[in-house]
C-alpha positions as semicolon CSV with decimal commas, in nm:
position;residue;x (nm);y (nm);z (nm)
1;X;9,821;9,491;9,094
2;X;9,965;9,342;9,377
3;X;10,239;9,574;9,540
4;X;10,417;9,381;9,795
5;X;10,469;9,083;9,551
6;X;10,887;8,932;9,588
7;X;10,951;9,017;9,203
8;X;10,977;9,406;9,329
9;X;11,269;9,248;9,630
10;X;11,396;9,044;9,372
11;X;11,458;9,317;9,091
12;X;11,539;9,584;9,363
13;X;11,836;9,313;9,452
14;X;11,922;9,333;9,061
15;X;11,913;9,732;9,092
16;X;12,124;9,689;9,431
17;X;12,396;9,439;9,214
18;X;12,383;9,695;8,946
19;X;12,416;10,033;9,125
20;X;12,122;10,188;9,043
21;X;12,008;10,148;9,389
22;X;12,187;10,209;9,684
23;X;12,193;10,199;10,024
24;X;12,336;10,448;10,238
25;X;12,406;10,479;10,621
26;X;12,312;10,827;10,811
27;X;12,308;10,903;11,196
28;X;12,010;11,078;11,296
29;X;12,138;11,203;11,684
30;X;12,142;10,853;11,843
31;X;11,968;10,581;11,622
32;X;12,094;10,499;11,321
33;X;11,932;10,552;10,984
34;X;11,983;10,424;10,574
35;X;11,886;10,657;10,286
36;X;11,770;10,406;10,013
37;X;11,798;10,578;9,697
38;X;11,752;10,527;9,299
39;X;11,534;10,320;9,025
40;X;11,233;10,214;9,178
41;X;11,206;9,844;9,095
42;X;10,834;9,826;8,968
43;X;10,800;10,227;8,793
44;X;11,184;10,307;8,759
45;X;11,103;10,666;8,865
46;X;11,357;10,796;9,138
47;X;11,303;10,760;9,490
48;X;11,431;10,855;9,798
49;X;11,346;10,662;10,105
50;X;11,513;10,698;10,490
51;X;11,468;10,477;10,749
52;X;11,566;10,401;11,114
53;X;11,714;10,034;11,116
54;X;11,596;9,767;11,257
55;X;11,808;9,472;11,345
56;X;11,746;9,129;11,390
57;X;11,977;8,839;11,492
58;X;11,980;8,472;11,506
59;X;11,754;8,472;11,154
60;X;11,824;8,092;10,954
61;X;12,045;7,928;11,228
62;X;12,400;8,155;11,371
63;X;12,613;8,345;11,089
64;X;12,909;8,384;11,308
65;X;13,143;8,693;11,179
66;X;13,528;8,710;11,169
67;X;13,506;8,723;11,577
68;X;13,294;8,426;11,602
69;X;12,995;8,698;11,713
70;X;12,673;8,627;11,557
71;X;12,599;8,888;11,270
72;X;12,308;9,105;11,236
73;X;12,063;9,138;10,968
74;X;11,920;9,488;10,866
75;X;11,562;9,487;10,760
76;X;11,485;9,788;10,553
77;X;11,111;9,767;10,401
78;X;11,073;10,031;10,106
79;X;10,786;10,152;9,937
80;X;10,793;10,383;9,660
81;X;10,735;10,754;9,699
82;X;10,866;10,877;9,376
83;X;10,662;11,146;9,403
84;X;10,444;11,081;9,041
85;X;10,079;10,975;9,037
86;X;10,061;10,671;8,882
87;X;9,724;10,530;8,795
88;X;9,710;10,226;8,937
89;X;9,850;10,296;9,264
90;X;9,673;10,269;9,606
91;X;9,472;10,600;9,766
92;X;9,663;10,784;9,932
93;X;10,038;10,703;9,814
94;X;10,295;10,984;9,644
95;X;10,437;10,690;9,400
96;X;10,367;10,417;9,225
97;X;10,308;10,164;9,598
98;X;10,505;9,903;9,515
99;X;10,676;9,784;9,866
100;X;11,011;9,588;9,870
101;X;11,255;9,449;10,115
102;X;11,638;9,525;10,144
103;X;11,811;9,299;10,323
104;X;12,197;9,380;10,469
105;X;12,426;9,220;10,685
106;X;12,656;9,409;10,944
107;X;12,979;9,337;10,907
């Protein structure tokens, strides 16, 4: 099984559109963090995932905002920790391993 394949982005975009997945901001002291949380796209077991943000800017050509500022893009890469064994899933992981990529723009 290959666990970074786009089908697990692809349906956790479906989850996202759907509500069973969602994305949450948090402030951890200074740097600011997302709490992905719900269906896991490949096992649909829950998960609960935080992350610092990373931003990037400038990606495809300029997306100019309101303001005429570029806007940034927020990178979160997800993997599931569900937190059940699942058979097929690589040493060493709490879930099922699939990894998938959650894409937001700051508005």
């Amino acid at each position: 099984m290959v666990t970074t394949d786009y089908r697990w982005t692809d349906r956790a975009y479906d989850l996202l559109e759907a509500q069973e997945l969602t994305v949450k901001p948090h402030n951890e002291d200074t740097a600011p963090c997302f709490v992905v949380s719900g269906r896991c796209p490949r096992c649909d077991h829950h998960l609960v995932d935080r992350q610092v943000t990373v931003a990037l800017t400038g990606m495809a050509g300029a997306s100019r905002g309101s303001n005429g500022d570029p806007q940034e893009a927020v990178v979160l890469d997800v993997t599931c920790g569900c937190g059940t064994a699942h058979q097929d899933a690589p040493t060493g992981v709490t879930g099922c391993g699939v990894s998938f990529r959650i894409e937001l723009t700051a508005e």
